[in-house]
N, C-alpha and C positions, 0 to 999 in steps of 0.2 A: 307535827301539827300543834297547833295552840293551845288545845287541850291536852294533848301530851305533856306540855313544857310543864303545865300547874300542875297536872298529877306527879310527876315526879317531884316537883318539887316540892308539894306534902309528901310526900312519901319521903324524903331523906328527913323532912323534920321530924317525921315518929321513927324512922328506921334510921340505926346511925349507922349503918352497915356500908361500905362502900362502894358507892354506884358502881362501880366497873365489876364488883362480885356480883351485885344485882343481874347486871344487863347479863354475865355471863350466865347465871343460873335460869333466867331469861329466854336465851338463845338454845338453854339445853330443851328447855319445856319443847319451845316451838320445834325442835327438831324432833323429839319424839312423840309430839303430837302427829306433827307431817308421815312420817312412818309411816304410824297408827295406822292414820286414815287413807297413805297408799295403797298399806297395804290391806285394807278392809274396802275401800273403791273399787277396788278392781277386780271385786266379785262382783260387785251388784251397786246401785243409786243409792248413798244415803239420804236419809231421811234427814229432817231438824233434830228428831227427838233421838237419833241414834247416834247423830255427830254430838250432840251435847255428851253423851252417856259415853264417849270415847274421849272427850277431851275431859273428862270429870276423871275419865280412870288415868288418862296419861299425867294429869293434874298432881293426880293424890304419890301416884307413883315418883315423880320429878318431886316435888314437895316434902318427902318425909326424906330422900336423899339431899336433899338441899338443909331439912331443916339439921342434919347429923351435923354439915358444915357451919352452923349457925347460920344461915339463911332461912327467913320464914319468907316463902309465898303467899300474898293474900288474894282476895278474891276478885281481884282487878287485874291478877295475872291470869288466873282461867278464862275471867272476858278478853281478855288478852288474846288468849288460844284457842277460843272459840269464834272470836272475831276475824283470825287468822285460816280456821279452819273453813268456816263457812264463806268464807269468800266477801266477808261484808269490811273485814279489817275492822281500823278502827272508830267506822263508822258503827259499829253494835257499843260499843262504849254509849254513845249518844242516841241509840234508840232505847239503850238499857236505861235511862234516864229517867225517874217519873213523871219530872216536868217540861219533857219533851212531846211533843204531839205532831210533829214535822222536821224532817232536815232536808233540807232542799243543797244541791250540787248545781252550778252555774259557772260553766269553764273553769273547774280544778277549786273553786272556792266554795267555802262552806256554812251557810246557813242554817241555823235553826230557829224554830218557832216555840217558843217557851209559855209555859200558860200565863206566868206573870210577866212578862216585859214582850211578848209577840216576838219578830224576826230581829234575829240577832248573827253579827258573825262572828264566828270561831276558827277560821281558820283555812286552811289550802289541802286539799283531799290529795292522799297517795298518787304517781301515777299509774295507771291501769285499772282505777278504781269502776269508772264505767265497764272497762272488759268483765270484770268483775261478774260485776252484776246483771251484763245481759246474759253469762253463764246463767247465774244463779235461775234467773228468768227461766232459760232453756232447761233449766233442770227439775223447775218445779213443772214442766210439758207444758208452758205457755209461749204466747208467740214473743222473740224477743226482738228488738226493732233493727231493721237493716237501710241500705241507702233506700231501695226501690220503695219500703214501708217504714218512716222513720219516725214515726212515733206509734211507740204502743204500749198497754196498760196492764200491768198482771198484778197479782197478790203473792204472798211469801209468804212462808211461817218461822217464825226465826223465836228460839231458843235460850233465855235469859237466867246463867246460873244465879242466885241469889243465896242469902244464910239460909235461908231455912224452905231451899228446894228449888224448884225451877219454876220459870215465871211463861207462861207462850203469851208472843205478840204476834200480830198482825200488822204486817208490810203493805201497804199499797203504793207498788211504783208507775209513776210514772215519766216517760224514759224518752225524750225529743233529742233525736242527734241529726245530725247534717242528713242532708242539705235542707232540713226545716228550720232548725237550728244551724246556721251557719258557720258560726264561727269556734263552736265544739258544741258537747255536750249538755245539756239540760237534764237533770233527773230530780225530782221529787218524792220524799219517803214519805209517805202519807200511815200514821202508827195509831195504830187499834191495842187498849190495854184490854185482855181480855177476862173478865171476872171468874176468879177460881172458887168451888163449892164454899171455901173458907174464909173469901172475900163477905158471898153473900151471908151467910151467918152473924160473921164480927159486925159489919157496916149496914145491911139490912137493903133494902131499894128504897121504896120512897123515902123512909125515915133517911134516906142520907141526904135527899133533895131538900129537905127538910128543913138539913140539920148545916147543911153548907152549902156553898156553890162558888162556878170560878170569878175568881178576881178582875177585877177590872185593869185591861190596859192603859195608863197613862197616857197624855198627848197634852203636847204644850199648847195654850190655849192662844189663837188667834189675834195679833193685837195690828191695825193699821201700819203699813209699811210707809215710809217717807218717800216714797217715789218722784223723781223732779218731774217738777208743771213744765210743759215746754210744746213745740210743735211736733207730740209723737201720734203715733198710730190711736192710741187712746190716753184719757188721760187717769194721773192717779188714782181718782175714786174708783175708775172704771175697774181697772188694772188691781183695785182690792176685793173687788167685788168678786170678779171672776178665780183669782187666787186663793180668797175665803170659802167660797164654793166648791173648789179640788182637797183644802186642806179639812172642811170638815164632811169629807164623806160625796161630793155631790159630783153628777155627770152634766160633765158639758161639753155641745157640741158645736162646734166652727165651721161655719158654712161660708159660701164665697166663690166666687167664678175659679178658673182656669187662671195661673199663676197672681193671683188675689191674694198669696201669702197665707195661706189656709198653716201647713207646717210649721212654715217659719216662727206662726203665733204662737200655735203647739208647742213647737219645742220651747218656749219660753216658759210659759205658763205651768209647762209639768216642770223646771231646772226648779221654780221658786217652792214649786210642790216639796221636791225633796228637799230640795237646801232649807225649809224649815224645820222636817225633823232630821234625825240621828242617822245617818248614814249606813243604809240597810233598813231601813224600820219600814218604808215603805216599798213592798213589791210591785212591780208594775210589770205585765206584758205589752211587749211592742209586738202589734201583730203589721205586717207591710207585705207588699209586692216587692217592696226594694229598699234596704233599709235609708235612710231618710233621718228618722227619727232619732237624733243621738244625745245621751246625757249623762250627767257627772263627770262630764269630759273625759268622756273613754274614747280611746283613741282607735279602737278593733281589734286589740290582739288580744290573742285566746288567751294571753297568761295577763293582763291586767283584772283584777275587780271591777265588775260594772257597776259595785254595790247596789245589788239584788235586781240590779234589772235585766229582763231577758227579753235579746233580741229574737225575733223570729219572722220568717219570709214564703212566701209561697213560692211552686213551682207550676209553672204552667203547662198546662198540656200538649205533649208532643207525639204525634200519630208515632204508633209502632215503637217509644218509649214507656218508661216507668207510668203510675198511676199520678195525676196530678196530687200538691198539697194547695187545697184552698185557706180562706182566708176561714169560713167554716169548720174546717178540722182543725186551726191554728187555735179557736177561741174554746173549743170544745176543750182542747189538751192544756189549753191555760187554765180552764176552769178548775181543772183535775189538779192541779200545783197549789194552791191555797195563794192567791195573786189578792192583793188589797182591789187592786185598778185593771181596767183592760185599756187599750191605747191603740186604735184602728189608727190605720195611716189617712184609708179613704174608704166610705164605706158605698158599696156599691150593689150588694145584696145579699143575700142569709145570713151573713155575719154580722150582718147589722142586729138583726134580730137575737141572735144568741148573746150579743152584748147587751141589748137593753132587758131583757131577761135575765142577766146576770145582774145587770144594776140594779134592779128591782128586787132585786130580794138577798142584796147585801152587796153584790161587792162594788163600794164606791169607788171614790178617785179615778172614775172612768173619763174617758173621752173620747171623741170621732169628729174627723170630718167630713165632711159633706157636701156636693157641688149643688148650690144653688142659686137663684136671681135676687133671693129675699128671705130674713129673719121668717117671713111668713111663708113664703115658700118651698121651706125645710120642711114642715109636716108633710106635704103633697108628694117632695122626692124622696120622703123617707117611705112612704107609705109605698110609692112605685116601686123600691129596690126592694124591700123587705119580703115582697109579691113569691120574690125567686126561694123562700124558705118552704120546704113540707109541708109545714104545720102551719102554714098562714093561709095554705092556699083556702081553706072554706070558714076562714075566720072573717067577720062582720068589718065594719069600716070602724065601728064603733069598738073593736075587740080593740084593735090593733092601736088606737088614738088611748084607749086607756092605758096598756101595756106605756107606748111610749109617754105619757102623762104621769104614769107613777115613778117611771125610770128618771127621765132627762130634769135636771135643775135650772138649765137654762141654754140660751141660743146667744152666740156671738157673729155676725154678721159682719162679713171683712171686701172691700173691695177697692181694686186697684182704678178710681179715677183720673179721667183726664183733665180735669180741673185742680183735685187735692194731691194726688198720692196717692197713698194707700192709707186708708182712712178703715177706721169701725164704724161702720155707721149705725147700728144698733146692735144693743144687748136685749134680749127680751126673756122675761122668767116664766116656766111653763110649769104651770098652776097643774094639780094632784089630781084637779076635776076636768071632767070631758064637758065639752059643749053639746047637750043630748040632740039640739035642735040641729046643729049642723055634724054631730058624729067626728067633731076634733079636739086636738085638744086648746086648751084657754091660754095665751101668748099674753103678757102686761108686759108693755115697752118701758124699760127700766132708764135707759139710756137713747139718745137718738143723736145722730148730728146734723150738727144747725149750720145751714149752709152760709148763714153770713158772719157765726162769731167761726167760722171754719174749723170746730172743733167737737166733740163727743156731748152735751150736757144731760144732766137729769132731767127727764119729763116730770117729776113729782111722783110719779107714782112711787111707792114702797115695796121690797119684797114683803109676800107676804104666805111663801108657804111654807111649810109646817117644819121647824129644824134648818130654814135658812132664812130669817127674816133676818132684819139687820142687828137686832141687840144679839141674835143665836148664834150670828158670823163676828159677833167682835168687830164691828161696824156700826159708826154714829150714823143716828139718822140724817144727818146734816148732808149726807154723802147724797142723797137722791132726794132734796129741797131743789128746785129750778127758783134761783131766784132774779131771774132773769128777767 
C-alpha cells in the first residue's frame, strides 16, 4: 500500500539496518503473534483489550530477541501485529492516526478523511480486506451484511498501542456490498477518539473549545469558465451559474419530460464539479435503479479508481425472493459514509425526502432529477412523490415547501422540442422563504428562453440568496443583465 512504501522508507532513513533483516524479524513477530492467538482463540472470543495485551507480550518477547541481533522493533511494528491480529491489517495504521476521522474502502481503494486537507487517497486495500471485516462484524455479535441484506451498520472497539499505553477507539462501519453496491464492495470506517481520564485533566472540556478548534478545509475559489457561445443546450453564463452552484456547496435539481435529457445534463454538470477540485476531494453517491450516472471516466471495473465515487443501485422486488433495496435505504447508508453530495438518478419518492434533508443540514454538492411539465411544476411533483415517505405523511403543505426551500439552490428545466432541440428553457432560483399565502416555495426566473433569439437569456433578475448570489459564486453581475 502507499502508506507502507513511506513508512518504510523513513524507517531505513533512521534505521541503517538492512531491510531484508528487518522484514525477516518482521515475519518472525507476525508468526508468533499468529500462534499466540491460535492458540488462545480456540478457547474462547477475543476481546480488543485482550488481543492487544497478547500481541504487546508476543511484541516484547520477538523485540528483546531481535534486539540481541541488533535489530530494534519499534512501535509501528506492534501496530503492525496488532493490525494483523485483529483482522483490520493495515488499515489500524490509519485509524491509529490522530488526524484521521474516516477511511472509506471503495472497490480495493483507499480513502481517508483527514481533519486538515478532508478526502484524500492513499492507496489500494489488501485483498480479503472486506472478508475481513465482516468477520470482525460477526465477531463483535453484530449483523454482518450478506447478498439477501447488503448493507449493514455495526460498531467495533479496536485497540491502539501507543508510548505511553493504550489508546480505545471507536469504529463505526459501514459496509454496502453487492448487489447494492455492484460492482464490489463499499465500506466506511467512521472513528470515534475516545477521551481517557487523562485526556480530560491535561486539556480540560470547554477550556479546550475555547482554546482551539478544527481547521478549515481549503477549496479553490470559483472563477468563470470560458465556455464557447454557440447553438448549445444552454449558454455559457447559464452553464457558470449552475456549475458555481454544485462547486460551492449548492443542490440542484433537473427536471424535464421523458428522454428530455434529464441525465445526460447531470452527468455533465457533476464531471465539471469534480474536474475542479483534486481528484478524491470530492465524495459523491450515485444512487440509480440502473447505473446511468458515470464519471472520471471509469470504465466499471472493480479494480479501476472511481476516485471517491460510489456507485450504487436498487433491487427490486421479486414475490418469493430476497427483501427489495430501495432507493430509501440507498440514501440512508450514503448518509452513514461521510458523502460531500448525494446524486439521485430520478427521484420518484422517499428518497427524495431523505436527500433534501440531508441537504439541508449540510451535505451539499447534491442533485436530482425529476419529471416534470415545468420549472414551476417541480414543487407540485416533488410534493406528490415525497407523499410516499413516513414522516411526511402528517406534515403540512407548508412543512414540506419549507424543508424543500431550505434545501434546493435552484431548478434547471430541460426539454426536448419540436421546434429547437433540446433546449433549457429556464433556470429558476428557489429563495430560503416560503410563500405563507400560497404554502410554496418562492421560484425567481434567472434564466428563460426566448423563442425568437432561439436561445437561453437573463431575465434581469439577480440571484439573490443567501451564500449564492453572484459576487458569493465568483460570478459578474453582468451574467443576468438582459440587455436585450
Amino acid at each position: 500500500m502507499a502508506f507502507d512504501v513511506v513508512r518504510n522508507s523513513q524507517r531505513m532513513v533512521e534505521d541503517p539496518t538492512p531491510t531484508d533483516v528487518i522484514e525477516k524479524w518482521r515475519k518472525t513477530l507476525l508468526e508468533e503473534g499468529r500462534a499466540a492467538k491460535a492458540q488462545e482463540a480456540g478457547q474462547r472470543a477475543l476481546q480488543p483489550a485482550e488481543l492487544e495485551a497478547l500481541a504487546r507480550k508476543a511484541f516484547e518477547q520477538v523485540s528483546r530477541q531481535a534486539l540481541d541481533h541488533g535489530v530494534k522493533l519499534g512501535e509501528e511494528d506492534l501496530l503492525m501485529l496488532l493490525g494483523d491480529l485483529s483482522g483490520l491489517g493495515p488499515l489500524l495504521e490509519l485509524i491509529s492516526r490522530s488526524d484521521v476521522e474516516d477511511v472509506a474502502l471503495n472497490l480495493g481503494h483507499i480513502y481517508v478523511y483527514t481533519t486538515t486537507g478532508g478526502w484524500e487517497h492513499v492507496g489500494s486495500a489488501a485483498p480479503g480486506t472486506g472478508d475481513a471485516i465482516r468477520v470482525l462484524i460477526d465477531r463483535a455479535g453484530q449483523i454482518a451484511p450478506t447478498p439477501d441484506h447488503p448493507i449493514a451498520d455495526a460498531m467495533i472497539q479496536v485497540m491502539i498501542p501507543t508510548g505511553d499505553g493504550i489508546k480505545r477507539k471507536g469504529v463505526r462501519i459501514n459496509y454496502i456490498m453487492q448487489p447494492a453496491s455492484p460492482y464490489g464492495d463499499t465500506i466506511t470506517l467512521r472513528i470515534s477518539n475516545y477521551r481517557t481520564g487523562k485526556d480530560i485533566q491535561k486539556k480540560g472540556n470547554l477550556a479546550l473549545l475555547c482554546s482551539s478548534r478544527l481547521p478549515a478545509i481549503t477549496r479553490p475559489v470559483f472563477r468563470p469558465y470560458p465556455f464557447p457561445e454557440g447553438n448549445g443546450v444552454m449558454t455559457p453564463q447559464a452553464a457558470n451559474y449552475l456549475l458555481s452552484i454544485m462547486v460551492n456547496g449548492g443542490t440542484l435539481v433537473i427536471a424535464g419530460a421523458t428522454g428530455s435529457g434529464k441525465t445526460f445534463i447531470a452527468n455533465r454538470v457533476l464531471q465539471e464539479l469534480l474536474d475542479f477540485f483534486p481528484k478524491g476531494a470530492i465524495r459523491l453517491f450515485i444512487i440509480e435503479d440502473s447505473n446511468e450516472i458515470v464519471l472520471n471516466g471509469w470504465d466499471g471495473s472493480a479494480s479501476m479508481d472511481t476516485g471517491n465515487v460510489v456507485y450504487t443501485v436498487t433491487r427490486p422486488e421479486i414475490r418469493g425472493g430476497p427483501p427489495p433495496i430501495t432507493m430509501y435505504d440507498l440514501v440512508r447508508a450514503a448518509l452513514r459514509s461521510r458523502p460531500h453530495g448525494l446524486i439521485i438518478g430520478e427521484a420518484r419518492g422517499a428518497e427524495a425526502w431523505e436527500l433534501i434533508r440531508a441537504s439541508a443540514t449540510g451535505h451539499g454538492h447534491s442533485a436530482f432529477t425529476i419529471h416534470a411539465t415545468s420549472a414551476d411544476h417541480v414543487w407540485y411533483r416533488f410534493e406528490q412523490v415525497v407523499r410516499a415517505h413516513p414522516d411526511v405523511t402528517n406534515l403540512s403543505e407548508y412543512d414540506i415547501a419549507r424543508n424543500f426551500a431550505e434545501a434546493v439552490t435552484a431548478v434547471a428545466y430541460v426539454e426536448r422540442s419540436p421546434l429547437y432541440g433540446q433546449v433549457m428553457t429556464e433556470i429558476v432560483e428557489v429563495a430560503s422563504i416560503v410563500e405563507r399565502s400560497a404554502n410554496r416555495p418562492s421560484f425567481s426566473t434567472l434564466f428563460r428562453f426566448d423563442t425568437e433569439k432561439k436561445r437561453l437569456l437573463p431575465t434581469g433578475s439577480r440571484p439573490m440568496r443567501q451564500g449564492y448570489r453572484a459576487f458569493e459564486l465568483g460570478l459578474p453581475d453582468n451574467y443576468f443583465i438582459n440587455s436585450n
